[in-house]
Each structure stands twice: as structure tokens, then as C-alpha cells.
PyMOL CGO cylinders between C-alpha atoms (Angstrom):
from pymol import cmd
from pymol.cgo import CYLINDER

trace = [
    CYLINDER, 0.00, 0.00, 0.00, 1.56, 3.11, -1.23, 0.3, 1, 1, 1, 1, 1, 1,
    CYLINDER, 1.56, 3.11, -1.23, 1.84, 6.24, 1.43, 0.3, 1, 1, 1, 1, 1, 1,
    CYLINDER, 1.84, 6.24, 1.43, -0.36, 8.14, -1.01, 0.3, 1, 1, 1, 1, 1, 1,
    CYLINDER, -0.36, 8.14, -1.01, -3.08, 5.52, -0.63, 0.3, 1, 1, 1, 1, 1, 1,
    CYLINDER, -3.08, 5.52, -0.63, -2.38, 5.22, 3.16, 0.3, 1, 1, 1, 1, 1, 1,
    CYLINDER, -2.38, 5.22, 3.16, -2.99, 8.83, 3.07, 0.3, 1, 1, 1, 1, 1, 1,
    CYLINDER, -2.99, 8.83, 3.07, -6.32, 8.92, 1.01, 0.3, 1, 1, 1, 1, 1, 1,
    CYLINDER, -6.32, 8.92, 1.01, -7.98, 5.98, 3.34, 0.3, 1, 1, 1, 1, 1, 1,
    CYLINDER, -7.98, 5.98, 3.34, -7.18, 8.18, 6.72, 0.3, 1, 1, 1, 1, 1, 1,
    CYLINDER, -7.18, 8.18, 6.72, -9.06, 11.44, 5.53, 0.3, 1, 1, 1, 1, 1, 1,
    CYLINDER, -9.06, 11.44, 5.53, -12.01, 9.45, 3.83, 0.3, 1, 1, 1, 1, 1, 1,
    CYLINDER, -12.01, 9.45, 3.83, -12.35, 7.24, 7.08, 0.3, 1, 1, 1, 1, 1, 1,
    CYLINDER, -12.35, 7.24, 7.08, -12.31, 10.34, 9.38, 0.3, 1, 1, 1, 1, 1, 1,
    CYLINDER, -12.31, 10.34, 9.38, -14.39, 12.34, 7.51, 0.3, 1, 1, 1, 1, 1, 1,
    CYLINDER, -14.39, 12.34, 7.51, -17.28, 9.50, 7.11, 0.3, 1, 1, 1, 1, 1, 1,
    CYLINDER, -17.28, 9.50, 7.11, -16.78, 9.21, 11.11, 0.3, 1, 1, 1, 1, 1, 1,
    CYLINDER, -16.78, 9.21, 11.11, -17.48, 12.66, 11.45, 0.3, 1, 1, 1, 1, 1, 1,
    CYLINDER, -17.48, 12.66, 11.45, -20.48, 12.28, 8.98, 0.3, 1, 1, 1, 1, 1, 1,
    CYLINDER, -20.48, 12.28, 8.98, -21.30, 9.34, 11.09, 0.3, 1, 1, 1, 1, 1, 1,
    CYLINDER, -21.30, 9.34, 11.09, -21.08, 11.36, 14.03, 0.3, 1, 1, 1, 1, 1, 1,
    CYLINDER, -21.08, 11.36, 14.03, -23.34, 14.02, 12.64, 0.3, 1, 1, 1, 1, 1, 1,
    CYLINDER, -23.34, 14.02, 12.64, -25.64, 10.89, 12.86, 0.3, 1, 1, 1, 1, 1, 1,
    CYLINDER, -25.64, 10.89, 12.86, -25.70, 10.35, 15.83, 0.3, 1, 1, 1, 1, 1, 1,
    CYLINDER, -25.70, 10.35, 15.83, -25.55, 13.59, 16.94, 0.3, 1, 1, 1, 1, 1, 1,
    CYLINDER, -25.55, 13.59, 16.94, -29.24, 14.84, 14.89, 0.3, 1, 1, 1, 1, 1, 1,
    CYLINDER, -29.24, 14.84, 14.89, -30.68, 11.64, 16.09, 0.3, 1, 1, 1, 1, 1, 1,
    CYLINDER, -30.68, 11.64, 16.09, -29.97, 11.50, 20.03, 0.3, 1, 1, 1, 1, 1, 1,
    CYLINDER, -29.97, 11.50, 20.03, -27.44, 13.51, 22.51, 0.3, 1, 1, 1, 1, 1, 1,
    CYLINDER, -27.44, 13.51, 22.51, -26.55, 10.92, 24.60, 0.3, 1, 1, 1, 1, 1, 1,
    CYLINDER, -26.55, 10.92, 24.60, -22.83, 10.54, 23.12, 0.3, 1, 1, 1, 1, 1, 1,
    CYLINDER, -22.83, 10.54, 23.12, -22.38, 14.29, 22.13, 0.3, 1, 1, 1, 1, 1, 1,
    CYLINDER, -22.38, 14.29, 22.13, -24.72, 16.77, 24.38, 0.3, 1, 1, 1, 1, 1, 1,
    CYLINDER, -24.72, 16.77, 24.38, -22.84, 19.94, 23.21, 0.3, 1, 1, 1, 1, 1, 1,
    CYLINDER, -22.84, 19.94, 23.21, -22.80, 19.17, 19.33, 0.3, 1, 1, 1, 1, 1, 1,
    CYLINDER, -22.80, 19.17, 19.33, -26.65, 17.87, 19.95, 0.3, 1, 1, 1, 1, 1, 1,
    CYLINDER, -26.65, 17.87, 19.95, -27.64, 20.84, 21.26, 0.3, 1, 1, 1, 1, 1, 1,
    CYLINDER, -27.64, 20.84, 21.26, -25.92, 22.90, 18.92, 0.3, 1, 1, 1, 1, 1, 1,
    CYLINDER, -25.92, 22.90, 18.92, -27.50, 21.41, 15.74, 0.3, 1, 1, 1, 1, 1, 1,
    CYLINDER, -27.50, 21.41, 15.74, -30.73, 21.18, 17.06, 0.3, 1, 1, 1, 1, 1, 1,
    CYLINDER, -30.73, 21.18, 17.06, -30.57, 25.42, 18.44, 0.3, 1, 1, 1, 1, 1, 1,
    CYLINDER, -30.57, 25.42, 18.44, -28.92, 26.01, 14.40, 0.3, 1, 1, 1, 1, 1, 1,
    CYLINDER, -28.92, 26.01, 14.40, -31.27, 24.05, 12.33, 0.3, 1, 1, 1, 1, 1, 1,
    CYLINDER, -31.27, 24.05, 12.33, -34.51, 26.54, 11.93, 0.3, 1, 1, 1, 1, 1, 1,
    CYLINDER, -34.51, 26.54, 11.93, -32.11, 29.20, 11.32, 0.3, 1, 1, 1, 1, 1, 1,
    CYLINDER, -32.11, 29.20, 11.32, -30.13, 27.29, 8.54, 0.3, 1, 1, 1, 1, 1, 1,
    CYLINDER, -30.13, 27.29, 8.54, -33.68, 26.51, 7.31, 0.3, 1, 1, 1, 1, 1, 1,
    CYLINDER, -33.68, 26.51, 7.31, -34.91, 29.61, 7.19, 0.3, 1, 1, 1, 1, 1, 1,
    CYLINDER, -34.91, 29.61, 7.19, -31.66, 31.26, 5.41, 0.3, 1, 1, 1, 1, 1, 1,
    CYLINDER, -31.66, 31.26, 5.41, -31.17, 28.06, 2.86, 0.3, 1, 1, 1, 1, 1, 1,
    CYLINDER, -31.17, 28.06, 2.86, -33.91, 26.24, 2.60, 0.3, 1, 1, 1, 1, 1, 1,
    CYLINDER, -33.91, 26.24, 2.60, -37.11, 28.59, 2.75, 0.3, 1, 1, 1, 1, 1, 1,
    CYLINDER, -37.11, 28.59, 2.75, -38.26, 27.61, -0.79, 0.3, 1, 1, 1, 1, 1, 1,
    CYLINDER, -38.26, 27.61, -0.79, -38.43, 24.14, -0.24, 0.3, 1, 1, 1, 1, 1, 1,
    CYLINDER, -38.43, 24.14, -0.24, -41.18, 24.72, 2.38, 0.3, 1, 1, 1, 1, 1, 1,
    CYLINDER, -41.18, 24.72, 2.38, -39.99, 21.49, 4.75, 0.3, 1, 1, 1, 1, 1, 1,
    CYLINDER, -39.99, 21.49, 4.75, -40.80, 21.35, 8.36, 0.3, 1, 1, 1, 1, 1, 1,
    CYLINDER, -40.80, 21.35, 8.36, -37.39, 21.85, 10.81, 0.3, 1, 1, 1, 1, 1, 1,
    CYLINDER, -37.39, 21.85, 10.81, -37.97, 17.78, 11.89, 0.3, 1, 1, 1, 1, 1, 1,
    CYLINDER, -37.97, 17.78, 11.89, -38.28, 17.01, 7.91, 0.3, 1, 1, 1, 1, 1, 1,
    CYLINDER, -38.28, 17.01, 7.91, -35.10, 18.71, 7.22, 0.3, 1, 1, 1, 1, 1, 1,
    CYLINDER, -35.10, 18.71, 7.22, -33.12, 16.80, 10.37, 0.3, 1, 1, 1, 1, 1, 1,
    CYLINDER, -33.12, 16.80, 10.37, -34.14, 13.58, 8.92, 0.3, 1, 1, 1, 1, 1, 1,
    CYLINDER, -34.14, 13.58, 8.92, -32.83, 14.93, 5.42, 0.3, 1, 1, 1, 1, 1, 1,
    CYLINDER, -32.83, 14.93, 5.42, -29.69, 15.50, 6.65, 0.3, 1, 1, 1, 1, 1, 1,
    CYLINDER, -29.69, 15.50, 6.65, -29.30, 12.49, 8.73, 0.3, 1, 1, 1, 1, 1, 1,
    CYLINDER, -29.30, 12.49, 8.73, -29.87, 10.95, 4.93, 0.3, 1, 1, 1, 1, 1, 1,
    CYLINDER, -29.87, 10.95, 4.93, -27.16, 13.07, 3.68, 0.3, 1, 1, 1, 1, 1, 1,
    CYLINDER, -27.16, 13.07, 3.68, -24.54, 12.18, 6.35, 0.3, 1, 1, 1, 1, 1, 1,
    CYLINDER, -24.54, 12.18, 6.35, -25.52, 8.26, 6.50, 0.3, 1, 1, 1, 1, 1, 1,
    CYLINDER, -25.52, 8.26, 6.50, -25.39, 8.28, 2.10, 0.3, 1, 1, 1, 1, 1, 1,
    CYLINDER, -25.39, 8.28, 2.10, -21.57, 10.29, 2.71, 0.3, 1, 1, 1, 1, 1, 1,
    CYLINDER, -21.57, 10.29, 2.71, -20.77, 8.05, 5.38, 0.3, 1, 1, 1, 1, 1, 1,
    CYLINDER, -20.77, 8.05, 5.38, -21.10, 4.79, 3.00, 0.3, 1, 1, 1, 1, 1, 1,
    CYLINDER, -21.10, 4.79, 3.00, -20.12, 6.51, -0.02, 0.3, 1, 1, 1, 1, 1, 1,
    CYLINDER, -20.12, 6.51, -0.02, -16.67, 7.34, 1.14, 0.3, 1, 1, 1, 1, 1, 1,
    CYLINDER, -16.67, 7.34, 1.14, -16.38, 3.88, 2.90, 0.3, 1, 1, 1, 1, 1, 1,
    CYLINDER, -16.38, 3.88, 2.90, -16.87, 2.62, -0.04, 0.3, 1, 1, 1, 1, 1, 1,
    CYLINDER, -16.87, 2.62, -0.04, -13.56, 2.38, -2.24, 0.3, 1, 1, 1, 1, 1, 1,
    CYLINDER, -13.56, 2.38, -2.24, -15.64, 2.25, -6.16, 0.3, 1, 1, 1, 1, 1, 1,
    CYLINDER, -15.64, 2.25, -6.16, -17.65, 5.40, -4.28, 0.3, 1, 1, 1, 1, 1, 1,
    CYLINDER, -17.65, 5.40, -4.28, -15.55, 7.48, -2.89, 0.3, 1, 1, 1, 1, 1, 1,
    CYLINDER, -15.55, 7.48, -2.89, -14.08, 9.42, -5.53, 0.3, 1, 1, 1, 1, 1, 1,
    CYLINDER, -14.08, 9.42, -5.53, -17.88, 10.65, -6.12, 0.3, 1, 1, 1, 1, 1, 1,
    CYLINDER, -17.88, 10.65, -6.12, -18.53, 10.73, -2.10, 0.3, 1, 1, 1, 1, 1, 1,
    CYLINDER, -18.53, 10.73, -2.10, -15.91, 13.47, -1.91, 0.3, 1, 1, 1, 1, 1, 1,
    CYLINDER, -15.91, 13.47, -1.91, -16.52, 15.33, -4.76, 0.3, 1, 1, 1, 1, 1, 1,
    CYLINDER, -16.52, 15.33, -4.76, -20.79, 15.05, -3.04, 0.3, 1, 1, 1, 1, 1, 1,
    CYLINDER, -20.79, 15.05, -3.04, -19.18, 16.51, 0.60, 0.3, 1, 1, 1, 1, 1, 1,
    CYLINDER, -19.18, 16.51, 0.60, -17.21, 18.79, -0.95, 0.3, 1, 1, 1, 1, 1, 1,
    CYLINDER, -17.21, 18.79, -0.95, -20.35, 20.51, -2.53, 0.3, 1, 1, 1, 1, 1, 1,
    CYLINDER, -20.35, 20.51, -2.53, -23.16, 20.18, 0.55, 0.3, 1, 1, 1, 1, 1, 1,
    CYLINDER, -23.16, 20.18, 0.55, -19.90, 21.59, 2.44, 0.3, 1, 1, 1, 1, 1, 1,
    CYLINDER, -19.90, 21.59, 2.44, -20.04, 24.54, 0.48, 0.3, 1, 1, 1, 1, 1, 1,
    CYLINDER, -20.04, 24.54, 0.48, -24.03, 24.60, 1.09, 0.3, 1, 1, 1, 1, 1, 1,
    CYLINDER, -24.03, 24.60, 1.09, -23.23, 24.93, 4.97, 0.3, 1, 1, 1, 1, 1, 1,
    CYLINDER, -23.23, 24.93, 4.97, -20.64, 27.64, 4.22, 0.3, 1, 1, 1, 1, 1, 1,
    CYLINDER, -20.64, 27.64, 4.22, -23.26, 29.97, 2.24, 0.3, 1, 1, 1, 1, 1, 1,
    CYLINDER, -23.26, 29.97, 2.24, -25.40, 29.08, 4.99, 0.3, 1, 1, 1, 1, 1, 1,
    CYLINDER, -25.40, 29.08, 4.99, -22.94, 30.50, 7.65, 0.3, 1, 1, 1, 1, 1, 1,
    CYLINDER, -22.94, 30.50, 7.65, -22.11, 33.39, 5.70, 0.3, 1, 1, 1, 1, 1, 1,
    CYLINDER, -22.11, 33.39, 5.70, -25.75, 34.08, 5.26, 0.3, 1, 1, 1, 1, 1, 1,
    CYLINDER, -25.75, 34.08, 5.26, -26.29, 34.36, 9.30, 0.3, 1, 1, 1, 1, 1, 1,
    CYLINDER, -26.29, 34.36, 9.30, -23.10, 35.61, 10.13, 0.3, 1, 1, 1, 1, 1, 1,
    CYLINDER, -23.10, 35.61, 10.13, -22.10, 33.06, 11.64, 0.3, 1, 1, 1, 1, 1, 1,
    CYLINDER, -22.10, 33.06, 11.64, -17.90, 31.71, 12.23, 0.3, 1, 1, 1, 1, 1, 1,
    CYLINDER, -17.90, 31.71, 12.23, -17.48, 29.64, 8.42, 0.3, 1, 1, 1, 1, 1, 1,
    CYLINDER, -17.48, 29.64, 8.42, -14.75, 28.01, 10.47, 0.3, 1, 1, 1, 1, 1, 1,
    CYLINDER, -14.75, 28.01, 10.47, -16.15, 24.53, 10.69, 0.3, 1, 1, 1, 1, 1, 1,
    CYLINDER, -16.15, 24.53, 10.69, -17.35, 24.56, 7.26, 0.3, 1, 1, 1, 1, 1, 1,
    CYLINDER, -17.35, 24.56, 7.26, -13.53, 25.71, 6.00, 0.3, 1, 1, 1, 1, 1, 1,
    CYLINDER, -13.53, 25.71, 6.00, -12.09, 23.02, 7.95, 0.3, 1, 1, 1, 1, 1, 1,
    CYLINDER, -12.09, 23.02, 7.95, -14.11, 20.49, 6.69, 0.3, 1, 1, 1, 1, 1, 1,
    CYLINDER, -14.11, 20.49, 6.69, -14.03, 21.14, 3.25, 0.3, 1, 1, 1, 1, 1, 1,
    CYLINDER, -14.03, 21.14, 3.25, -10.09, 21.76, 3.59, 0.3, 1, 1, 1, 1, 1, 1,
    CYLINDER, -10.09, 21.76, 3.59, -10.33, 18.14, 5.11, 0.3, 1, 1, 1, 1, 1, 1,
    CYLINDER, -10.33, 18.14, 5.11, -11.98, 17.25, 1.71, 0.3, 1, 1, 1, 1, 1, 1,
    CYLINDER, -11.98, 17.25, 1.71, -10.16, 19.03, -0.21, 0.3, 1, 1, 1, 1, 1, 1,
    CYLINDER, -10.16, 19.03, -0.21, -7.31, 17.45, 1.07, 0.3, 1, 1, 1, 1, 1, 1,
    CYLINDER, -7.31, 17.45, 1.07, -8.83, 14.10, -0.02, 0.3, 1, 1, 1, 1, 1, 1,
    CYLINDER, -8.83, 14.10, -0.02, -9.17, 14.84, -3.25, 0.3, 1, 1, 1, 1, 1, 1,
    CYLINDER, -9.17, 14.84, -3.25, -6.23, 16.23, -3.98, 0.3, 1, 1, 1, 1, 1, 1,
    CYLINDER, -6.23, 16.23, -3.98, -4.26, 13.00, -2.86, 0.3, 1, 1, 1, 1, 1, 1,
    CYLINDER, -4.26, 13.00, -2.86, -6.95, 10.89, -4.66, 0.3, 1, 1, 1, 1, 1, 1,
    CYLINDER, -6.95, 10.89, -4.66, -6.43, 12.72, -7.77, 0.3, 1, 1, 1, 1, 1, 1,
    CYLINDER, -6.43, 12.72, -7.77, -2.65, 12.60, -7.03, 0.3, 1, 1, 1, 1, 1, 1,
    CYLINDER, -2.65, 12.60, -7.03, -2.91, 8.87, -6.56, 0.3, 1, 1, 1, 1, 1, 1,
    CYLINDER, -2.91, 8.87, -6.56, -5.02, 8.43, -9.65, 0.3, 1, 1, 1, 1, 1, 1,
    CYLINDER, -5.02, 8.43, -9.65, -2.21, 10.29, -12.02, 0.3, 1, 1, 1, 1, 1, 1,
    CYLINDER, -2.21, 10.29, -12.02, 0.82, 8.43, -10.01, 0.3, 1, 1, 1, 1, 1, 1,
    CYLINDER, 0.82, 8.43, -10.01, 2.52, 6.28, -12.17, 0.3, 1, 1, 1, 1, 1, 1,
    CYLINDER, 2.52, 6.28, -12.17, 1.84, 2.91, -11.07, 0.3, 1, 1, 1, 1, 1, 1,
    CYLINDER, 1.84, 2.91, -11.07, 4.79, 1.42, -9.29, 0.3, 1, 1, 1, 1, 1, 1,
    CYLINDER, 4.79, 1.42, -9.29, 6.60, -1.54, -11.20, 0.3, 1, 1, 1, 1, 1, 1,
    CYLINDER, 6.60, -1.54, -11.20, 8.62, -4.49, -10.20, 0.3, 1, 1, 1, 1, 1, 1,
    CYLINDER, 8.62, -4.49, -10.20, 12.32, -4.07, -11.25, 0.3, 1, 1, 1, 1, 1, 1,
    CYLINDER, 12.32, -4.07, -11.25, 14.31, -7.12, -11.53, 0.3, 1, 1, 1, 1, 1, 1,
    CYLINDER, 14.31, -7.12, -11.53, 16.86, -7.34, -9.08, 0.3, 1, 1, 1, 1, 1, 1,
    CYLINDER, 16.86, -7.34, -9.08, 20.96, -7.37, -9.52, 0.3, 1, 1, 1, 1, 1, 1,
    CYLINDER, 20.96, -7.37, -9.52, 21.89, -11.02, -10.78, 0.3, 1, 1, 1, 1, 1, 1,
]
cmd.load_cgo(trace, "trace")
């Protein structure tokens, strides 16, 4: 296993724990009180700023995004997937970070995250235009 593809495994596995975590988190606060609370105070605000033209109920919208974060979660566990799984975060990532901007709130979890991503990609698109590494014949 190349260091390159060591590298690419680490920051798809921790961010689908995170996703994974955002779970958990929308669904019950028994792990995570803090984040719990905190998603549950945000939500009607982010659904107000980004989402007021779909018309969807605050408790509609949780379940959506527990959809969203369990789809990530198995799309970047999934090695055939993940390429796309990113490419998915990257994008509802930048969703969140209008949505911060819009209520003024600190874009700093959203920029970490997607650097997180970004940082994926890059070494997934690196890997993918690596040459592939050949067997040389030893010294006789």
C-alpha cells in the first residue's frame, strides 16, 4: 500500500466518522450533548436562510440531513464510491458555508471540513495520475 493511498484511506475514514457522528448527533445527545444541542438550536435558522423555498418542516429537514450524512458516510467507505462521495461533501460543504455566511455566523467549521476534503481529493487525484509502481528485476 503506497503512502499516497495510506494517506487517502485516513481522511475518507475520518471524515465519514465525522459524517457518522453528525448521525448520531441529529438523532440523540446521549454521546455528544454539546454538538446535539448545537444542531438542534442552528437548524430553523439554517432553514430559514437556505432552505425557505423548499417549504420542509425543521424535523423534515433533520431527517434529510441524517440521509445526507448516512449516504456520505457509505459513499466514502466505499472504495468504487468514494471518488464521487468526496466530490458530493465537498459541494453540501459549500451549502453549509453559504449558509454561515448568510447568518453571520464563524465559516470556520465549514472551511475546515471542506479543507479536510479538499485534502482528499487532492491526494486521490494525485494517486489516480501516479505512475503505477513496477517491479524491477533485481541485480543477478
Amino acid at each position: 500500500m503506497t503512502s499516497l493511498h495510506l494517506l487517502s484511506d485516513v481522511l475518507s475514514y475520518s471524515i465519514a466518522g465525522f459524517s457518522a457522528l453528525c448521525v448520531q448527533a441529529h438523532l440523540t445527545s446521549r454521546f455528544t450533548p454539546a454538538f446535539s444541542k448545537n444542531l438542534k438550536e442552528k437548524l430553523p435558522e439554517h432553514n430559514r436562510a437556505v432552505f425557505w423555498w423548499a417549504g420542509i418542516s425543521d424535523g423534515v429537514l433533520r431527517y434529510v440531513f441524517v440521509t445526507i450524512n448516512i449516504t456520505i458516510t457509505i459513499l466514502l467507505l466505499s472504495e468504487e464510491l468514494r471518488s464521487f462521495g468526496l466530490k458530493f461533501s465537498l459541494a453540501l460543504l459549500g451549502v453549509g458555508f453559504y449558509s454561515d455566511m448568510k447568518l453571520g455566523e464563524s465559516p470556520v467549521p465549514h472551511m475546515l471540513l471542506c479543507s479536510i476534503v479538499g485534502a482528499a481529493i487532492m491526494v486521490s487525484f494525485s494517486q489516480e495520475k501516479a505512475p503505477s509502481a513496477k517491479l524491477m528485476p533485481g541485480p543477478s
